[in-house]
C-alpha positions in Angstrom: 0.0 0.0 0.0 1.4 3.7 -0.6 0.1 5.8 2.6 -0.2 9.3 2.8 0.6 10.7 6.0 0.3 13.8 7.0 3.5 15.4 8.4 2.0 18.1 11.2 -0.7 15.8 12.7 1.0 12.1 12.3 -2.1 10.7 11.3 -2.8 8.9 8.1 -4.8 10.5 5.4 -5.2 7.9 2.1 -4.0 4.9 1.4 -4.1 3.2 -2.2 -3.3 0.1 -3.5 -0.1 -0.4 -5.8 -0.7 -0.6 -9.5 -0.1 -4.4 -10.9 1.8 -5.6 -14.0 -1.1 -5.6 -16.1 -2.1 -1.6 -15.2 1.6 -0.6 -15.5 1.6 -2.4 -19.2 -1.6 -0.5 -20.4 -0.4 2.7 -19.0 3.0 2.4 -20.7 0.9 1.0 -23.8 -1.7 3.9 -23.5 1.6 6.6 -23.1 3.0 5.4 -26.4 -0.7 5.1 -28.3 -0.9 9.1 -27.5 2.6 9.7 -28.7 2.4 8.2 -32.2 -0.7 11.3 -32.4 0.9 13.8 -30.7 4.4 13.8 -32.4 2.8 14.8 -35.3 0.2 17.3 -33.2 0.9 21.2 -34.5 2.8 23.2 -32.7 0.5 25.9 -31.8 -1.9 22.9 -30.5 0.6 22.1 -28.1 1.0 25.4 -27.1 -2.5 26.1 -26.2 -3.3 22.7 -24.6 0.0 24.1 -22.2 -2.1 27.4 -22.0 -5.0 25.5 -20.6 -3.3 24.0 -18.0 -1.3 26.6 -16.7 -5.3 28.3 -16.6 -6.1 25.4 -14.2 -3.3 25.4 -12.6 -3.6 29.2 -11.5 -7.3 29.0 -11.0 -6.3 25.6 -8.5 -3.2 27.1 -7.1 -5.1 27.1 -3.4 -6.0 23.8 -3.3 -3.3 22.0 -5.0 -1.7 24.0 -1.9 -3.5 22.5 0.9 -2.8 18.9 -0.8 0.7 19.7 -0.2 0.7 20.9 3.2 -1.6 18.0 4.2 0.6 15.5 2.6 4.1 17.0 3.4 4.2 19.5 5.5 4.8 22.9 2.6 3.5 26.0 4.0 -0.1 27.0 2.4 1.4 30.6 1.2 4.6 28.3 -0.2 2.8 26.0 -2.1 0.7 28.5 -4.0 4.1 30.3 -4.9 5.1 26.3 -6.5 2.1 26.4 -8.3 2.2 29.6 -9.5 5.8 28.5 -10.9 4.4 25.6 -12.8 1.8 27.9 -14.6 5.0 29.7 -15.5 6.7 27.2 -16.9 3.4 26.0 -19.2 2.9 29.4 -20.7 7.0 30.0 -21.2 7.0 26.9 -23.5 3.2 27.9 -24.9 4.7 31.0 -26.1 8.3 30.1 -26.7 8.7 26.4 -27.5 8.1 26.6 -31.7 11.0 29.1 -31.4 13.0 27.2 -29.2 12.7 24.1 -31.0 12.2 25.4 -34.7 14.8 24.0 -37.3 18.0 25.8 -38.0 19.0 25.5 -41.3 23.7 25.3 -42.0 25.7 26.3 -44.8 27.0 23.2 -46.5 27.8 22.0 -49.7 24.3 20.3 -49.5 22.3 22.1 -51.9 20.0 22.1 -48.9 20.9 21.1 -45.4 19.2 21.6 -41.7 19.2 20.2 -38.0 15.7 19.2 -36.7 14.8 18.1 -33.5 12.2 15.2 -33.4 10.7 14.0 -30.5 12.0 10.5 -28.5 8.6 9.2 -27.1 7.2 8.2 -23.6 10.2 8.9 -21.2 10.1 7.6 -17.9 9.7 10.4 -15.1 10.7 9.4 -11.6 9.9 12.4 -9.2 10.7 13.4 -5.4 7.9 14.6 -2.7 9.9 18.1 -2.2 8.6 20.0 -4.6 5.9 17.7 -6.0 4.1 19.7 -8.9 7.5 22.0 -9.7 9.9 19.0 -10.0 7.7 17.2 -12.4 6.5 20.4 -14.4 10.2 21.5 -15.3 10.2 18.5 -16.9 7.1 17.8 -18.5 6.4 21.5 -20.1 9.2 21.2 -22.4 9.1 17.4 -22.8 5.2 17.8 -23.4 6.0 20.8 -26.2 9.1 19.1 -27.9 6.2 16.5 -29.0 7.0 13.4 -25.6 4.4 11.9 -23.9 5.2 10.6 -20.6 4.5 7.8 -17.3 5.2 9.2 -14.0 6.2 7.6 -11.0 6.2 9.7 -8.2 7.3 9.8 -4.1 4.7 7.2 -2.8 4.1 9.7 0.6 2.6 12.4 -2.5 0.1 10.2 -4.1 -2.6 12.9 -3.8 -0.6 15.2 -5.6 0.3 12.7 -8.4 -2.9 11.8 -8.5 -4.4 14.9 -9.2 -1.3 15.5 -12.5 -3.4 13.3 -14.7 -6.8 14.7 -14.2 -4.9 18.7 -14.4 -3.9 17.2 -18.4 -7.1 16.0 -19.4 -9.0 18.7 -18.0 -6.4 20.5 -19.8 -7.6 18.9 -23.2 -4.7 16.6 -23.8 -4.8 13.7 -25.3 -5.9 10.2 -23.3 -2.6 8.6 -21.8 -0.5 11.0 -22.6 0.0 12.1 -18.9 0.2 8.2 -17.6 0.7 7.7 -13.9 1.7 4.2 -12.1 1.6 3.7 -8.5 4.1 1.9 -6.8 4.6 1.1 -3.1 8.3 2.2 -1.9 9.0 -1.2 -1.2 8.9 -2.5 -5.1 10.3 0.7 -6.6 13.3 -0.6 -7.7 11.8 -3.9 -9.1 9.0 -2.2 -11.1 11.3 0.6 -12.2 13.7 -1.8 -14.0 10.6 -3.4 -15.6 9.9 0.2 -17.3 12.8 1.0 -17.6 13.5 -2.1 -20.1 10.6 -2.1 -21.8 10.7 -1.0 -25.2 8.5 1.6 -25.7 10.0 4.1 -22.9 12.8 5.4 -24.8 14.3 7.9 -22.3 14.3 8.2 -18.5 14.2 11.6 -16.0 14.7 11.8 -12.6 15.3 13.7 -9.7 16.0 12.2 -6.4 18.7 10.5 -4.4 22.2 9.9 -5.7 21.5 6.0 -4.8 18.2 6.2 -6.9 20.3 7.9 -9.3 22.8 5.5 -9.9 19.8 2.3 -9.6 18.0 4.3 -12.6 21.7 5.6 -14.7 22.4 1.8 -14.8 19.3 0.7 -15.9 19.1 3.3 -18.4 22.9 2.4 -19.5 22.5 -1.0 -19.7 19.0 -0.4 -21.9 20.8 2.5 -23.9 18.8 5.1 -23.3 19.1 8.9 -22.7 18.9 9.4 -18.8 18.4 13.2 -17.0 19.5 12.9 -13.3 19.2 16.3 -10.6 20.4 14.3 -6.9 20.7 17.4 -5.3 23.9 19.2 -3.7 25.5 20.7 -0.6 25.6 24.5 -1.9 28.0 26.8 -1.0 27.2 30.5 -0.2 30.8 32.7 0.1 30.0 35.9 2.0 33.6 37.8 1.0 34.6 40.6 3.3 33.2 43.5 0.6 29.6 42.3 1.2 26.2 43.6 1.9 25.9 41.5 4.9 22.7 42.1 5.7 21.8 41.3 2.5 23.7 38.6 2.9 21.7 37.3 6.0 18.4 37.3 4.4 19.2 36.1 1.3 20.7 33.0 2.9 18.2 32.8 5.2 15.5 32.6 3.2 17.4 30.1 0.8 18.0 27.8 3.5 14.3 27.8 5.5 12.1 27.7 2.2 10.4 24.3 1.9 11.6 23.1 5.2 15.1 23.3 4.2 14.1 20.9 1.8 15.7 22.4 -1.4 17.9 20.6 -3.1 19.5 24.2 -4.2 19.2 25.7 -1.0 22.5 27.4 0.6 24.0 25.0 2.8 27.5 25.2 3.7 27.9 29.6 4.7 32.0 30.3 4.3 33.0 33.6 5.5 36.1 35.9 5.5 37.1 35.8 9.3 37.0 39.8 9.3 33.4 39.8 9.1 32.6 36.7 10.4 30.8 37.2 13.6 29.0 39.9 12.3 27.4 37.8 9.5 26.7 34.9 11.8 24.7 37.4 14.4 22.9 38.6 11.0 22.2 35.4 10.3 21.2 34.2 14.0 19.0 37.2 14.2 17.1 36.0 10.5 16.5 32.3 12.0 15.1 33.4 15.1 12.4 34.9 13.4 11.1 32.6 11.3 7.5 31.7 12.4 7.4 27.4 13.0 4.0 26.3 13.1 0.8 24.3 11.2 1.4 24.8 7.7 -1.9 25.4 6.9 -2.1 28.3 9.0 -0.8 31.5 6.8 1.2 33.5 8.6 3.9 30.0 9.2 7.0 30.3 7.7 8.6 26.9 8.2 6.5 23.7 8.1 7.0 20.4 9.6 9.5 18.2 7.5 8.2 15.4 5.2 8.5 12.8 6.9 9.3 12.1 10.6 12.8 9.5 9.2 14.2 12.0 7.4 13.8 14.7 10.2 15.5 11.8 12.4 18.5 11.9 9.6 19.1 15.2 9.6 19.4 15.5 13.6 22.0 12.2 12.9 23.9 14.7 11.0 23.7 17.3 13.3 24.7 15.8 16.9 27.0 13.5 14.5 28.9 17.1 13.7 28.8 17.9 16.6 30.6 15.0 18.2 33.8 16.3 15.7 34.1 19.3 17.3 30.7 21.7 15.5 29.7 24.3 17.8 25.7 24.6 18.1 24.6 28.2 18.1 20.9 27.4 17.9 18.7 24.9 17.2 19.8 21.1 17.4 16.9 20.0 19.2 13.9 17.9 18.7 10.5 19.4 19.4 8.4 17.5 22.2 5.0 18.5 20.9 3.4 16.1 17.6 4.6 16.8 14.3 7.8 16.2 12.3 9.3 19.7 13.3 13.2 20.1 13.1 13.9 23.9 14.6 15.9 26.6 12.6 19.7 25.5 13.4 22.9 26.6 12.8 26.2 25.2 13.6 29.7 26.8 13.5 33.1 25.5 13.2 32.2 22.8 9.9 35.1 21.6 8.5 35.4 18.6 6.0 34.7 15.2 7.6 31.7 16.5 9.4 28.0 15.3 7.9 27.0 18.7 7.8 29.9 19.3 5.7 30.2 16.5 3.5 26.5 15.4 3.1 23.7 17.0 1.5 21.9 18.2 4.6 17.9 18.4 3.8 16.3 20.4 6.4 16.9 23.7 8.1 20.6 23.7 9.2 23.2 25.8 8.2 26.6 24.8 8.5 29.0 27.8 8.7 33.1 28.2 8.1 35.8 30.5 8.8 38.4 31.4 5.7 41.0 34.1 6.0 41.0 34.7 2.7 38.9 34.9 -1.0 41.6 32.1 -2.3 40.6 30.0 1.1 37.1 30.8 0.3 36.3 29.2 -3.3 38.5 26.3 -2.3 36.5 25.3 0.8 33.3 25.6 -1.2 34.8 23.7 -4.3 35.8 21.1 -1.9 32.8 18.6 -2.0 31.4 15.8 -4.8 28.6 17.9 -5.6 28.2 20.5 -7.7 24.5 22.0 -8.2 24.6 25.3 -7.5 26.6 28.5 -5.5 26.5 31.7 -4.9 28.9 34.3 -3.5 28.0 38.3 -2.2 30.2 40.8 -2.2 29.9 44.9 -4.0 32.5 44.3 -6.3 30.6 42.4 -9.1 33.5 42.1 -11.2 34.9 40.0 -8.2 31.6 38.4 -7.9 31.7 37.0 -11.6 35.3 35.6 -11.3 34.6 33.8 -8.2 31.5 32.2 -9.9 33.1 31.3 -13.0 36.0 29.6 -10.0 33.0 27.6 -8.4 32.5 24.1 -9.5 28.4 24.4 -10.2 25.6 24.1 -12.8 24.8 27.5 -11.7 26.7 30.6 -9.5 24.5 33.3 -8.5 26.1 36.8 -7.3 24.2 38.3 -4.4 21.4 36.4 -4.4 20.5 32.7 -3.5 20.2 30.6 -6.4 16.9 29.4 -8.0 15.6 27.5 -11.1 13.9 29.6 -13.6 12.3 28.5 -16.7 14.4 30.6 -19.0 18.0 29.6 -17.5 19.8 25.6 -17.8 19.2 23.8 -14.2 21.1 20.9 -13.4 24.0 20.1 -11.9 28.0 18.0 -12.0 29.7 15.5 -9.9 26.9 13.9 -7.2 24.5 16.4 -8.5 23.7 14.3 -11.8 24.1 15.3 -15.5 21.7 16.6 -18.2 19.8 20.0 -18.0 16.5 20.9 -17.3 14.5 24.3 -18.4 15.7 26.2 -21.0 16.1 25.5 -24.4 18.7 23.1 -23.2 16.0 21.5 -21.4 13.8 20.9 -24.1 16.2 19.3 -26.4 17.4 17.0 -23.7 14.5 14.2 -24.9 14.8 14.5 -28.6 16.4 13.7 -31.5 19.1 16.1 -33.2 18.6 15.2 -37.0 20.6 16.3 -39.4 19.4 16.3 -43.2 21.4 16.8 -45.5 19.9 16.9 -49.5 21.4 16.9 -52.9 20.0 17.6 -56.2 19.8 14.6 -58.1 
């Protein structure tokens, strides 16, 4: 059974049965039924069928909300925000993806020669809980528009909210099974995602999770030959140089660090300073956790929500008192709330050095793990000095500093004074641990199809 528990209260909400071989085959069969129509669909079809969703998902934004907050813990006023973002990100490709994805003609000796980009089929998308409608609608928008149809596996503690993905496309007007869904308890994940993954008609595979996850779906996908997207996540660096805006700084970092629970996989997670102005930042920063509002996420005013689960708020205290152990100072925080709910308090931790979890590990919940460099050179290598590499940001006045820096950082993205964010316009995705391929984009649109070349001749 896949059971849907609600984060704040404890209590179960749903539970639903897994799907079995025979509904995962017709969904996969349905998925690539739709895609033999809609590969040859116009253009400016797509486009509006993306306009109508991004209508419902606007017009839904408040509800879609609640499910989220009910099933893992987002703050109301947070989730409409996500939604709002995956209305976005249908009307960017509505009114940009025939550009994006028209055919560019080259100067040859062909008497005629271009590069098209046709579309792969039903790709595979395997999605986290986090962000459970933004995660899967960076993907699918572009996907959708380059001509794909898809079958989506998602988090089995967000089945509400994938539930509610199919019914959002065909309200939408999109074609039957071309948004396919399969449910699958946590327990046979790996065993059902193989099955799909080998079948023949998926012909390329997405996701965004955990690096182990990653690598299970990367060798599948390798050993099937087929294109594979993966974003695992990161332990960002923010560098706070001794030039900077620090207040600025403070709630900028802040702000990256609490959203979602501290669930982000691009949140600011590892704070390096310049010594000089260390303890000014880290009272900055002190002063911007304290006031963050912890409470019911359904309730408005609340900043920071319970965590998804009560496991992975266990985890992330592991990694905290583990850090401490070797040597972390606590400043605030570190505690486990007595009352119900899977609460983890704002925390932050000094003195983080390489070999602590907090450090080392990508640290998904509300903790932030600062350091002490004397210097800019001391700075960037610290923060280049981990297996990931999803994003970073660094503040300071001198831009011209600020770009050299970024370009120094080992990232899919660098952001200069200000924390960094996926946008439907920019490449997201990351090196190293972080995964490979690009979402968003025009980049992220050409990741699931083919890059023809034709090449003609007079006869």
């Amino acid at each position: 059974m896949l059971k849907s528990i609600n984060p704040f209260t404890g209590k179960t909400i749903r539970s639903w049965a897994g799907n079995t071989p025979e509904e995962v085959e017709k969904t996969i069969e349905k998925a690539d039924r739709a895609f033999r129509i809609w590969r040859d669909t116009k253009l400016d079809k797509r486009a509006e069928k993306l306009r109508n969703l991004a209508y419902l998902l606007d017009s839904g934004k408040h509800q879609l909300a609640v499910e989220m907050a009910s099933e893992m813990g987002k703050p109301v006023t947070q989730g409409q925000s996500e939604i709002e973002k995956c209305a976005w990100v249908c009307r960017y490709y509505a009114q940009y993806g025939s550009r994006l994805i028209a055919k560019k003609s080259r100067k040859t000796d062909a008497d005629k020669c271009y590069v098209c980009y046709q579309p792969l089929g039903v790709i595979f998308a395997v999605m986290p809980w986090n962000f459970p409608f933004w995660q899967f609608f960076r993907f699918a928008a572009p996907a959708v528009m380059a001509g794909n149809t898809f079958v989506l596996k998602h988090s089995p503690n967000v089945t509400g909210c994938a539930l509610s993905i199919p019914e959002l496309f065909r309200d939408a007007g999109f074609l039957d099974g071309l948004a396919g869904l399969i449910l699958v308890p946590e327990e046979k994940v790996p065993e059902v995602s193989s099955i799909v993954i080998a079948d023949h008609r998926i012909k390329a595979v997405t996701l965004t999770g955990s690096g182990t996850a990653g690598g299970a779906v990367a060798s599948g996908a390798g050993s099937a030959i087929k294109k594979c997207v993966l974003e695992l996540g990161g332990s960002d660096p923010a560098i706070i140089l001794e030039d900077a805006d620090l207040k600025l700084a403070a709630a900028e970092s802040v702000f990256s660090r609490l959203i979602n629970a501290g669930q982000n996989c691009i949140a600011s997670k590892r704070f390096i300073v310049i010594e000089s102005v260390y303890s000014e930042f880290l009272e900055l920063l002190v002063k911007e956790m304290q006031i963050t509002r912890m409470g019911d996420p359904m309730d408005m005013k609340v900043d920071l929500g319970p965590m998804a689960r009560y496991d992975l708020r266990d985890n992330l205290h592991r990694q905290v008192m583990q850090s401490v152990d070797l040597g972390a100072e606590l400043i605030m925080g570190g505690n486990i709330p007595e009352h119900h709910g899977a609460f983890y308090p704002p925390t932050v931790l000094t003195g983080c050095r390489k070999g602590m979890p907090v450090f080392d590990e990508e640290t998904f919940g509300p903790v932030a793990a600062v350091c002490s460099v004397r210097n800019e050179g001391e700075a960037v290598k610290l923060a280049n000095d981990t297996s990931y590499g999803l994003g970073a940001s660094v503040y300071t006045r001198d831009v011209r500093r600020g770009e050299k820096i970024a370009l120094e950082m080992n990232a899919g993205a660098c952001f200069v004074n200000t924390f960094v964010r996926s946008d439907p316009r920019l490449p997201f995705g990351g090196i190293g641990r972080s995964g490979f391929g690009r979402e968003l984009s025009r980049s992220g649109m050409l990741e699931f199809t083919n890059c023809k070349t034709v090449y003609i001749m007079n006869g």
